[in-house]
Short mmCIF file of the C-alpha atoms (twelve columns), coordinates in Angstrom:
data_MODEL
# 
_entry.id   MODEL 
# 
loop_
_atom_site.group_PDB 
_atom_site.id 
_atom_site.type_symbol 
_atom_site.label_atom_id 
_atom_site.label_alt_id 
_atom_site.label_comp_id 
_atom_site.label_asym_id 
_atom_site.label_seq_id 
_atom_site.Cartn_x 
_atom_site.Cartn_y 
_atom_site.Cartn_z 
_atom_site.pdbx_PDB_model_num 
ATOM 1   C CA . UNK A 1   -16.860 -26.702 5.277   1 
ATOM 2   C CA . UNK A 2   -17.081 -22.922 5.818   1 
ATOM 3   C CA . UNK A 3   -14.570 -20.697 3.268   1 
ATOM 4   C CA . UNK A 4   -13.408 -17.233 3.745   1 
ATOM 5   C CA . UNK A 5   -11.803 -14.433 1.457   1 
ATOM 6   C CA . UNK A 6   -9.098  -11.770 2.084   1 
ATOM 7   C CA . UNK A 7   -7.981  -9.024  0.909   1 
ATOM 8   C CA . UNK A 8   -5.444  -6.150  0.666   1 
ATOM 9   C CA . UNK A 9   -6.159  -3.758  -2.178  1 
ATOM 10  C CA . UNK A 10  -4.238  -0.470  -2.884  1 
ATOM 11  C CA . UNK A 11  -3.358  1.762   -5.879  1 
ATOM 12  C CA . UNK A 12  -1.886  -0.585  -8.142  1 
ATOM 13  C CA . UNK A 13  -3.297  -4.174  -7.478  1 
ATOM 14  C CA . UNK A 14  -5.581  -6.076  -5.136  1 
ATOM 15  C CA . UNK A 15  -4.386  -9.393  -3.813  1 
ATOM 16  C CA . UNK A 16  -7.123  -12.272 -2.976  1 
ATOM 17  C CA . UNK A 17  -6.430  -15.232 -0.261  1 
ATOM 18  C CA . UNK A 18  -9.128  -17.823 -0.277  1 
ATOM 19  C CA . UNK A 19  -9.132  -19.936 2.923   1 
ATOM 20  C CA . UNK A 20  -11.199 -23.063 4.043   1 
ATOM 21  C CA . UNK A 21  -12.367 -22.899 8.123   1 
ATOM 22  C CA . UNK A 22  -9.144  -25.071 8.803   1 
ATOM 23  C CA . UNK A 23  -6.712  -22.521 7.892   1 
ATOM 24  C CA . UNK A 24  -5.771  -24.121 4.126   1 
ATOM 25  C CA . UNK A 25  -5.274  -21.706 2.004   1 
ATOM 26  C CA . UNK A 26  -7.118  -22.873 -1.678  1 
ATOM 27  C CA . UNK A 27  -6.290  -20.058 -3.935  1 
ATOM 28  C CA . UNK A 28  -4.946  -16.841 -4.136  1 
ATOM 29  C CA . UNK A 29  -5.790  -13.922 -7.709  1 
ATOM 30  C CA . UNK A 30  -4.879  -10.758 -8.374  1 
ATOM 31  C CA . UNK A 31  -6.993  -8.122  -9.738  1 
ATOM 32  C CA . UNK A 32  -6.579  -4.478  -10.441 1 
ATOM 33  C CA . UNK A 33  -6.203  -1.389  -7.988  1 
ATOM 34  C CA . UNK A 34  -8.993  -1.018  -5.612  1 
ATOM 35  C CA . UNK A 35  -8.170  1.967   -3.919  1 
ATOM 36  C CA . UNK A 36  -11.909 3.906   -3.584  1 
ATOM 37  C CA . UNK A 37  -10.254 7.378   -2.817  1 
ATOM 38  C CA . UNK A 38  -8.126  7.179   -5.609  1 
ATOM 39  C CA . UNK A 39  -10.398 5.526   -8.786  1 
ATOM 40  C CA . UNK A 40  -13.494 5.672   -7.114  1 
ATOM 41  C CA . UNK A 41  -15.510 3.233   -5.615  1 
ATOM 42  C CA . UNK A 42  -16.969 1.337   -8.995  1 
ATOM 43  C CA . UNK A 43  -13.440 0.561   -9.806  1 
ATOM 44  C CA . UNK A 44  -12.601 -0.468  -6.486  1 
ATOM 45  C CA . UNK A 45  -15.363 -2.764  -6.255  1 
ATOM 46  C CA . UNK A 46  -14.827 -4.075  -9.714  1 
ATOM 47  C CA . UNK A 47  -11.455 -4.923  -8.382  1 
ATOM 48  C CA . UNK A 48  -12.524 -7.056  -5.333  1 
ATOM 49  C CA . UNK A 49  -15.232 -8.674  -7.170  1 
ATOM 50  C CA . UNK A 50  -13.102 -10.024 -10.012 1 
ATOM 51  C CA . UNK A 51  -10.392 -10.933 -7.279  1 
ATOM 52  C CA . UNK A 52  -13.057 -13.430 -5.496  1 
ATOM 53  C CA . UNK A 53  -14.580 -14.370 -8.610  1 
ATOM 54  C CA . UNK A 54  -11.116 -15.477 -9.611  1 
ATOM 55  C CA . UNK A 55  -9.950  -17.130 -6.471  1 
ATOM 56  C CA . UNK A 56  -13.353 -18.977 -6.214  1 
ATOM 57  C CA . UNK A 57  -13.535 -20.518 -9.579  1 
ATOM 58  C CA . UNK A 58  -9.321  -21.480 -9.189  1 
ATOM 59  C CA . UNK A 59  -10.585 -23.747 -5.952  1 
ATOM 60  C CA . UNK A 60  -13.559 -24.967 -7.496  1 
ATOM 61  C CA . UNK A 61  -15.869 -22.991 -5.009  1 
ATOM 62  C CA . UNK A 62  -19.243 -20.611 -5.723  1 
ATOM 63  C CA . UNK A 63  -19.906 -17.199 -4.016  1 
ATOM 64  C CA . UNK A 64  -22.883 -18.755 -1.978  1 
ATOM 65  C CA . UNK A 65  -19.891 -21.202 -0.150  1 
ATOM 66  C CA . UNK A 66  -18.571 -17.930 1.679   1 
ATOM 67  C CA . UNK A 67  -18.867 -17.220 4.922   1 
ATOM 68  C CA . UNK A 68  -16.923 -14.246 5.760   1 
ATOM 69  C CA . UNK A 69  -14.602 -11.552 3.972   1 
ATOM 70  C CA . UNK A 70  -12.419 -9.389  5.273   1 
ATOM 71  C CA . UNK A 71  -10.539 -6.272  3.228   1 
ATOM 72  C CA . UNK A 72  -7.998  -4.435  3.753   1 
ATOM 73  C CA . UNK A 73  -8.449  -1.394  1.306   1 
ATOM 74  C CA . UNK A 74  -6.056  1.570   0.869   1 
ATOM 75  C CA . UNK A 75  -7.921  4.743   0.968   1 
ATOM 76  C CA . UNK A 76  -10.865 3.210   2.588   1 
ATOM 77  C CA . UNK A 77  -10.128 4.524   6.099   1 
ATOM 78  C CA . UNK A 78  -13.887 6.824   6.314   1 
ATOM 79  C CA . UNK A 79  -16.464 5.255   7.982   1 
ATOM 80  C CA . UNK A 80  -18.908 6.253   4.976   1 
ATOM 81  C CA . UNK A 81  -16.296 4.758   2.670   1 
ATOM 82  C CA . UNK A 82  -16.024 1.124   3.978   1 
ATOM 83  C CA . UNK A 83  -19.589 1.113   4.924   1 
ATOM 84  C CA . UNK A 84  -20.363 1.764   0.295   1 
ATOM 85  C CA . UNK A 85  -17.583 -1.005  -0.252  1 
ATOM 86  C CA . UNK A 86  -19.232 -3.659  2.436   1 
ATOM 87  C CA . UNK A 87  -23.034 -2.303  0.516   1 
ATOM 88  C CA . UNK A 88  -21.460 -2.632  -2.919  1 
ATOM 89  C CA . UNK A 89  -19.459 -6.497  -1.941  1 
ATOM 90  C CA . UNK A 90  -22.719 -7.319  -0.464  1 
ATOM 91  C CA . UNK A 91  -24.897 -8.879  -3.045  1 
ATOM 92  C CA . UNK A 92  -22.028 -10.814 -4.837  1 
ATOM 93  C CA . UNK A 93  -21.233 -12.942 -1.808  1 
ATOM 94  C CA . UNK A 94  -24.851 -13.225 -0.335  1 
ATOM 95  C CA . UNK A 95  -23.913 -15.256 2.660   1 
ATOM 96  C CA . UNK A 96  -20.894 -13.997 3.756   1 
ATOM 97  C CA . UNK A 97  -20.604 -11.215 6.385   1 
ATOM 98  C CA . UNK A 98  -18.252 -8.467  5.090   1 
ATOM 99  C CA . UNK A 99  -15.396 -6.050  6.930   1 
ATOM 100 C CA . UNK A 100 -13.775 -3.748  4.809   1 
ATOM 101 C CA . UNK A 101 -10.719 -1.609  6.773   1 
ATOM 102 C CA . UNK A 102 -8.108  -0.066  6.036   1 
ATOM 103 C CA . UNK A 103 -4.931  -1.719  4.638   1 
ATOM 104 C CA . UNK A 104 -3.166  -0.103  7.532   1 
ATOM 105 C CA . UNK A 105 -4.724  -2.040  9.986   1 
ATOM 106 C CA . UNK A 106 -4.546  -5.455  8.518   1 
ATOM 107 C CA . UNK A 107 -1.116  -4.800  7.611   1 
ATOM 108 C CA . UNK A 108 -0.271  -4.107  11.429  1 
ATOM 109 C CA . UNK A 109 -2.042  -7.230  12.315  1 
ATOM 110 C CA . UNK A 110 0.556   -9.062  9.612   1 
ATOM 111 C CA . UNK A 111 3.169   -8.572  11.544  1 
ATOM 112 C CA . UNK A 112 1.981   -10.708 14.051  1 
ATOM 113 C CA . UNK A 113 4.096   -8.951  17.283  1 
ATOM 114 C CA . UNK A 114 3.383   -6.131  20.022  1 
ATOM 115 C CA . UNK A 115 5.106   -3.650  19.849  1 
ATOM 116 C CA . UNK A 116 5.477   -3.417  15.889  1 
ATOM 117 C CA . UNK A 117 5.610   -0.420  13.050  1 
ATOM 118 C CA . UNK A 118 4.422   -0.749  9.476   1 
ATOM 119 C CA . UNK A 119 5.600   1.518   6.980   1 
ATOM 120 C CA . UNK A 120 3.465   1.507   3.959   1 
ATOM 121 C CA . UNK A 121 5.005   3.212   0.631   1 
ATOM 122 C CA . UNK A 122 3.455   2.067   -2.739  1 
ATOM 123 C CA . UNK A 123 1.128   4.044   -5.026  1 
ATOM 124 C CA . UNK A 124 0.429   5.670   -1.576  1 
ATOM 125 C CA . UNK A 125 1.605   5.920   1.893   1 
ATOM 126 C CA . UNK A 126 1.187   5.921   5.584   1 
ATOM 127 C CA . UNK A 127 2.556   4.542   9.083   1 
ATOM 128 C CA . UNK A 128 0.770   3.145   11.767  1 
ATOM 129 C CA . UNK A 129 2.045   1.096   15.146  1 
ATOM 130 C CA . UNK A 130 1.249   -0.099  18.471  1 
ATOM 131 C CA . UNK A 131 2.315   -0.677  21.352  1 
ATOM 132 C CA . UNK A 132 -0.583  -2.604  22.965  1 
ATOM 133 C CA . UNK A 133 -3.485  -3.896  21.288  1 
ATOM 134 C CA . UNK A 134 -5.145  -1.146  22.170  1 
ATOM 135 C CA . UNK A 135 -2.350  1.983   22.018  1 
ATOM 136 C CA . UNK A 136 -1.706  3.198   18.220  1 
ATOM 137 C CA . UNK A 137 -0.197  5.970   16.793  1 
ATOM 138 C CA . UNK A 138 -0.703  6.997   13.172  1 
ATOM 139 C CA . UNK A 139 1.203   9.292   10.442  1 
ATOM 140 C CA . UNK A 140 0.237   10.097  6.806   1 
ATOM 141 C CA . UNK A 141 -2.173  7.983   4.673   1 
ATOM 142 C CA . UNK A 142 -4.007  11.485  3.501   1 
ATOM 143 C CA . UNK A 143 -4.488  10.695  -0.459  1 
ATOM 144 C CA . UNK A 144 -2.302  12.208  -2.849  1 
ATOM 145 C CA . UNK A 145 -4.437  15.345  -3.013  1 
ATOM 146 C CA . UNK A 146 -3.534  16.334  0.624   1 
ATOM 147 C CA . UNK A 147 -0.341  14.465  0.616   1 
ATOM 148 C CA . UNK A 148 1.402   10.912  0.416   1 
ATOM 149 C CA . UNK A 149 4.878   11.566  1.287   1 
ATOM 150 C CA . UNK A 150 7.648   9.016   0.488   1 
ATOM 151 C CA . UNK A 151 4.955   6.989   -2.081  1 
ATOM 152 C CA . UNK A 152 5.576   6.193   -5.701  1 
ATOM 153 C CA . UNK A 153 2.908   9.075   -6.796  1 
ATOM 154 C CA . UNK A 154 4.986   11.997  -5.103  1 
ATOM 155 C CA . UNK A 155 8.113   10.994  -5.800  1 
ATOM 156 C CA . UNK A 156 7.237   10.474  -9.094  1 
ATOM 157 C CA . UNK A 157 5.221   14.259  -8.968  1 
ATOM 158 C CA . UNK A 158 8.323   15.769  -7.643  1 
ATOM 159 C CA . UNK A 159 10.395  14.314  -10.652 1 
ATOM 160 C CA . UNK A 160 8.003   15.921  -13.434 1 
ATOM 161 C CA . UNK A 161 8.267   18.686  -11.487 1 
ATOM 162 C CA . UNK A 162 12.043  18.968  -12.236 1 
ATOM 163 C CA . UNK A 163 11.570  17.553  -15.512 1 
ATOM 164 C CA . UNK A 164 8.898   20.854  -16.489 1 
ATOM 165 C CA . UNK A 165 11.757  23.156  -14.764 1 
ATOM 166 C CA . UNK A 166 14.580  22.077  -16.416 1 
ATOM 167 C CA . UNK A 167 12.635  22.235  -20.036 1 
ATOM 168 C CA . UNK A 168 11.509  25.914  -19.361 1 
ATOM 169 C CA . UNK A 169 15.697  26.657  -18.514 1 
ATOM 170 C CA . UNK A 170 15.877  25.015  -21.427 1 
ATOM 171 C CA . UNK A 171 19.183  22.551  -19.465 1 
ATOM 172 C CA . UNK A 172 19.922  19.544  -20.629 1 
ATOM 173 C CA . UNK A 173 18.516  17.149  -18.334 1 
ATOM 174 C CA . UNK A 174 19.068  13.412  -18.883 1 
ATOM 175 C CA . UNK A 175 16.966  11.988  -16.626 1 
ATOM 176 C CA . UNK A 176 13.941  13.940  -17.727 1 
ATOM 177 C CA . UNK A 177 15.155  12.247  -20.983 1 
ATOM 178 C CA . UNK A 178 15.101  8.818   -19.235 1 
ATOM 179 C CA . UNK A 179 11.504  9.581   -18.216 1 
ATOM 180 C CA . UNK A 180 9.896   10.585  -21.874 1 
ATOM 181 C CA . UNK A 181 11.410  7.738   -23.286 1 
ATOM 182 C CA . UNK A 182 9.923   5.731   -20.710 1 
ATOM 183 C CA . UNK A 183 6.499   6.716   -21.881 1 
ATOM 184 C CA . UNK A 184 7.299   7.156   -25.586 1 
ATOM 185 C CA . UNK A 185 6.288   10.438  -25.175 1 
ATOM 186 C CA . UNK A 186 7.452   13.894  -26.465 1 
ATOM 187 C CA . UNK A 187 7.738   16.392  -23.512 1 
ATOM 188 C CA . UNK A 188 4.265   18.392  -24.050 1 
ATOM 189 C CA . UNK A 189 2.652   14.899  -24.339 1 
ATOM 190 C CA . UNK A 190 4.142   13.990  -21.059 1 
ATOM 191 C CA . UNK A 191 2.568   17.248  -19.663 1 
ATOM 192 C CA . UNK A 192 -1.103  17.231  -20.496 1 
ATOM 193 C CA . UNK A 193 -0.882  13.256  -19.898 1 
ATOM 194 C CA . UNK A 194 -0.079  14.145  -16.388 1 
ATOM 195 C CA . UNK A 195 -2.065  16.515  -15.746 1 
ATOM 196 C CA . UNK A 196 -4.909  14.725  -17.022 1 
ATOM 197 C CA . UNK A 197 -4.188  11.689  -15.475 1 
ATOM 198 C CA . UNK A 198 -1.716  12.448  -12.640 1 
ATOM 199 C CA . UNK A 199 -2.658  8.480   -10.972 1 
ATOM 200 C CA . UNK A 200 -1.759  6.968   -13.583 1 
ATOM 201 C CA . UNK A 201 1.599   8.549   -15.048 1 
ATOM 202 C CA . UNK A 202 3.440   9.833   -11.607 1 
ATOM 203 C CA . UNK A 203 3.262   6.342   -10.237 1 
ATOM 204 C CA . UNK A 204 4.820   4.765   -13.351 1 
ATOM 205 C CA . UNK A 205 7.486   7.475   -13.265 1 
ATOM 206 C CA . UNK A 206 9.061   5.565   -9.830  1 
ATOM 207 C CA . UNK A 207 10.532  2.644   -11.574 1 
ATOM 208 C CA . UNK A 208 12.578  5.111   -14.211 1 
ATOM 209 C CA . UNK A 209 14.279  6.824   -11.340 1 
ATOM 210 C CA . UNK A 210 14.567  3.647   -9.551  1 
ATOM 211 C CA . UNK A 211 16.660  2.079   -12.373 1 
ATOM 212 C CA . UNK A 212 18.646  5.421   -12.607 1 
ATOM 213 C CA . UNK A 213 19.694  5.369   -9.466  1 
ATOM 214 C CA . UNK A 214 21.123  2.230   -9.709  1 
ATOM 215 C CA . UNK A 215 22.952  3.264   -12.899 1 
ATOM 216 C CA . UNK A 216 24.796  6.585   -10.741 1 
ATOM 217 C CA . UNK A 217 22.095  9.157   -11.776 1 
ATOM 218 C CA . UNK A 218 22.695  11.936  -9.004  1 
ATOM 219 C CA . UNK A 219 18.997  13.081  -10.054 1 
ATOM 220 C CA . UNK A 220 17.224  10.625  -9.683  1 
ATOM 221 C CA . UNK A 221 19.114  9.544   -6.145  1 
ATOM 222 C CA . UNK A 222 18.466  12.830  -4.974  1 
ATOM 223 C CA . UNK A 223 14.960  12.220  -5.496  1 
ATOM 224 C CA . UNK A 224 14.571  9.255   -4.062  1 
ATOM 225 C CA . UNK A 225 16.702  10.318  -1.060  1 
ATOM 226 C CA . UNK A 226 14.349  12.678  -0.317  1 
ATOM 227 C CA . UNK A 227 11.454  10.044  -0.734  1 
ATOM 228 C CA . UNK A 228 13.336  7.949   1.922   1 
ATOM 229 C CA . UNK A 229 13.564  10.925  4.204   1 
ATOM 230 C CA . UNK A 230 9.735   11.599  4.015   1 
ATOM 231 C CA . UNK A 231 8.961   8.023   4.792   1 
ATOM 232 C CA . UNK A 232 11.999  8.306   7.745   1 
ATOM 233 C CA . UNK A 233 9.680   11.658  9.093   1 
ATOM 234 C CA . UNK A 234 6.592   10.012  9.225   1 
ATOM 235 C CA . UNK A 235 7.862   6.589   10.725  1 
ATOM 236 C CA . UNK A 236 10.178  9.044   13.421  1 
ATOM 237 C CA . UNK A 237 6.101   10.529  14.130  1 
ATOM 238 C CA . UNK A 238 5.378   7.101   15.317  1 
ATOM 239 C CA . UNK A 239 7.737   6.072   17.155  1 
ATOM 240 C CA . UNK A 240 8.558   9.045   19.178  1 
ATOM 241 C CA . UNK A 241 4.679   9.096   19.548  1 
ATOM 242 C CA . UNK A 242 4.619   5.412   21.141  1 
ATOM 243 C CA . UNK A 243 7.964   6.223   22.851  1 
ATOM 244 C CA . UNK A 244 10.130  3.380   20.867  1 
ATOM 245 C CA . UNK A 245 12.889  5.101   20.307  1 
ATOM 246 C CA . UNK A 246 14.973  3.245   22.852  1 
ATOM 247 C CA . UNK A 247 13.176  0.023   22.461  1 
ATOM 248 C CA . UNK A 248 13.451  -3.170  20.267  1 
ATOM 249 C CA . UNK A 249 10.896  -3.567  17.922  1 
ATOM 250 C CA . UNK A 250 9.652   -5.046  14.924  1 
ATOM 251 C CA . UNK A 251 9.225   -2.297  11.567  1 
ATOM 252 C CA . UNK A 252 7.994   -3.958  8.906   1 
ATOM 253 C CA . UNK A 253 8.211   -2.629  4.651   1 
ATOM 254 C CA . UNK A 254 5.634   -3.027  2.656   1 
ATOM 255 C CA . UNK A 255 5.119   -1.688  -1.122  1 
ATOM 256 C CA . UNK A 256 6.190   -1.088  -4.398  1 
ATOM 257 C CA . UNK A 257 8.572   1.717   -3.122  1 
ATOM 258 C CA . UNK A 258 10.507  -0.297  -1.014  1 
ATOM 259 C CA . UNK A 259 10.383  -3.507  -3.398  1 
ATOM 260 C CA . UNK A 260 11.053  -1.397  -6.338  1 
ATOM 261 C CA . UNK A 261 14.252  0.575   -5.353  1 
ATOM 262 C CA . UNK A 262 17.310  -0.787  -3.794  1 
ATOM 263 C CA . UNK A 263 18.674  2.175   -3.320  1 
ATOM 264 C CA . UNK A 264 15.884  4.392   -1.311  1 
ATOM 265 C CA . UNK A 265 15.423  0.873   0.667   1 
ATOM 266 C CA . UNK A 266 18.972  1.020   1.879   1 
ATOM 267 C CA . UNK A 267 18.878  4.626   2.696   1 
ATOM 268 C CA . UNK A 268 15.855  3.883   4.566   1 
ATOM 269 C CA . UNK A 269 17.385  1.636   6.801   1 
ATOM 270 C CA . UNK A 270 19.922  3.782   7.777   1 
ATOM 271 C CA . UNK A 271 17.703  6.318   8.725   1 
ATOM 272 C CA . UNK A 272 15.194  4.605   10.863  1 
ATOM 273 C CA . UNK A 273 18.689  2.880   12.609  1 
ATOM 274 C CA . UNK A 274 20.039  6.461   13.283  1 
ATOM 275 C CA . UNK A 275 16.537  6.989   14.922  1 
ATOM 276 C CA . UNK A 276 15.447  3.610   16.743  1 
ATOM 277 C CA . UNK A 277 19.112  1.810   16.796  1 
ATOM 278 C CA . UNK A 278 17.002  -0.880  18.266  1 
ATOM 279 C CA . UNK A 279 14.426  -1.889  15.390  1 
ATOM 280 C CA . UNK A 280 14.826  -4.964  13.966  1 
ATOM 281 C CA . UNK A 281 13.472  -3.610  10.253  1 
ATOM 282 C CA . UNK A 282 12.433  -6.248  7.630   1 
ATOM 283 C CA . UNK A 283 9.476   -7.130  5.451   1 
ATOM 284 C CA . UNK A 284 5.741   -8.868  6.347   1 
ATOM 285 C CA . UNK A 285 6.785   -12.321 7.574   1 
ATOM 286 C CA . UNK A 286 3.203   -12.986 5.595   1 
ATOM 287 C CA . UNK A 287 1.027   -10.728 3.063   1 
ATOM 288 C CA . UNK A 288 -1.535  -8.647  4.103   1 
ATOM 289 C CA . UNK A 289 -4.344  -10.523 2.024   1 
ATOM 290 C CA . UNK A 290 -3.208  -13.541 3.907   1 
ATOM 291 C CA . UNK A 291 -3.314  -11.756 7.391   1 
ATOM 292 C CA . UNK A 292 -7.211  -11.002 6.182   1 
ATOM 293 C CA . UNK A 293 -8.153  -14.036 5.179   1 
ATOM 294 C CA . UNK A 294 -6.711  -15.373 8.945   1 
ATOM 295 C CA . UNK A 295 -8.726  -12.513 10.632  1 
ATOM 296 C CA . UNK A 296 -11.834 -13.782 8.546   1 
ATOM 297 C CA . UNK A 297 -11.315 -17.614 9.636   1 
ATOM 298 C CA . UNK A 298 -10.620 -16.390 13.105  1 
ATOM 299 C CA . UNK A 299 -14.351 -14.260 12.811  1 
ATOM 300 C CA . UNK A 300 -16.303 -17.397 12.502  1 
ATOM 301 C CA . UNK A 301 -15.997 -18.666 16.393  1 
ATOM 302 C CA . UNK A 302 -14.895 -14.868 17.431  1 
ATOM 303 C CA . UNK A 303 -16.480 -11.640 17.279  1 
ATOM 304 C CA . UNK A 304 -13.741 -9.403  14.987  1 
ATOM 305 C CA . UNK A 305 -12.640 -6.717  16.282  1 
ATOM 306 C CA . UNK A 306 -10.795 -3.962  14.685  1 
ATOM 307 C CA . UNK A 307 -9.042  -0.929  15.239  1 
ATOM 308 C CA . UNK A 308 -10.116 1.275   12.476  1 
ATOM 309 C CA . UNK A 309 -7.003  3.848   13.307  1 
# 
């Protein structure tokens, strides 16, 4: 019996199928983030090595028993960048052959119909859909230094941003309140702790303003309002690129953003229905780890091919 490993790894966590050649899935582990771009590529493969390690020793299995692995890594869409994750994975599963994409792509494959969107908004974000198997069309996914529109890291950079404005006007401000008690911080800590470590504190900021919203703050709905209108640009990129606008379609959610907030998931909707009144908008019918693992059984008879879009 031949077993194979998938993954889908991004900013926060990094989710591990393990699958037998029959299509039984054996065990699935979480690890932490693995995005390369993001914590570097030690990190990342610290995460995916862990995540097999994990899923291995759950279903009683060694790393010599696997025969192929396929990843789906956020922030691993450079050619140079997937080829130092597949060297790095390389000697801890020495019989396996290894494809590391991007998350993008596996997650497009998850939704298992043509045409199809995905809208990805977690730690980062990014759209991608087809038409064809062969006809994409692709909007954001640049990294939070060049931009990440819609994800949990600038919304929750746009909210310190009001919180640091509001302190020099000296205005009361009770969501920026909200967010230092969050952390347990005093405001100047909150500053040099995100500056120093922006991935780490504007991504934890989300779930404050999340929970405000619910409670009526107009602050924090205004800022995730705008989130949902970033995520509505970049999703209206795609479509009118692949000329869906007037067709039915599947767009599928995925990420923290979306999971995490109610209220910028409902205002979402209404968006992308104002734009494509015929999607049919819903999440994964199946994860993306388990989409790779499929991909990876599929690779032992078949020669895998992948967009890398």
């Amino acid at each position: 019996m031949r077993y194979v490993l998938g993954f889908d790894g991004g900013g926060t966590k990094t989710e591990c199928v393990l699958m037998d050649e029959t299509g039984a899935i054996l065990a699935r582990s979480r690890s932490g983030a693995s995005n390369p771009t993001t914590f570097g590529e030690d990190t990342s493969l610290a995460s995916l090595t862990h995540g097999a390690a994990d899923a291995l020793r759950a279903a009683g299995k060694s790393k010599q028993d696997v025969a192929y692995l396929v990843a789906g890594i956020s922030g691993a869409g450079e050619p140079a960048m997937r080829w130092a994750l597949q060297s790095g994975l390389q000697p801890k599963l020495p019989n396996a052959k290894i494809c590391v994409t991007s998350d993008l792509v596996l997650s497009l494959a998850a939704t298992g119909e043509i045409p199809s969107v995905v809208v990805i908004a977690g730690t980062g974000s990014a759209v991608l859909g087809r038409t064809t198997p062969v006809k994409f069309a692709r909007a954001g996914g640049f990294g939070p230094v060049i931009g990440d529109p819609g994800s949990a890291y600038d919304i929750g950079r746009k909210a310190a941003a009001v919180c640091v404005q509001k302190h020099l006007n000296n205005e009361a401000f009770p969501l920026g309140a909200k967010i230092l008690a969050a952390f347990g911080w005093k405001f100047d800590e909150f500053l040099d702790q995100a500056r120093a470590q922006p991935a780490a504190v504007f991504p934890k900021v989300f779930p404050v303003l999340a929970n405000a919203a619910e409670s009526g703050d107009a602050a924090a709905q205004a800022l995730l309002t705008a989130g949902a209108q970033d995520l509505r640009d970049q999703a209206r990129e795609v479509i009118e690129k692949l000329k869906l606008t007037g067709v039915s379609f599947f767009l599928a959610k995925i990420g923290g953003v979306f999971d995490g907030s109610a209220f910028l998931n409902s205002r979402f909707d209404t968006m992308i229905q104002e734009i494509a009144p015929k999607a049919r908008i819903g999440p994964l019918p199946r994860s993306v780890a388990e989409a790779a693992a499929q991909l990876a059984r599929e690779a032992l008879t078949n020669p895998l091919v992948l967009d890398e879009s």
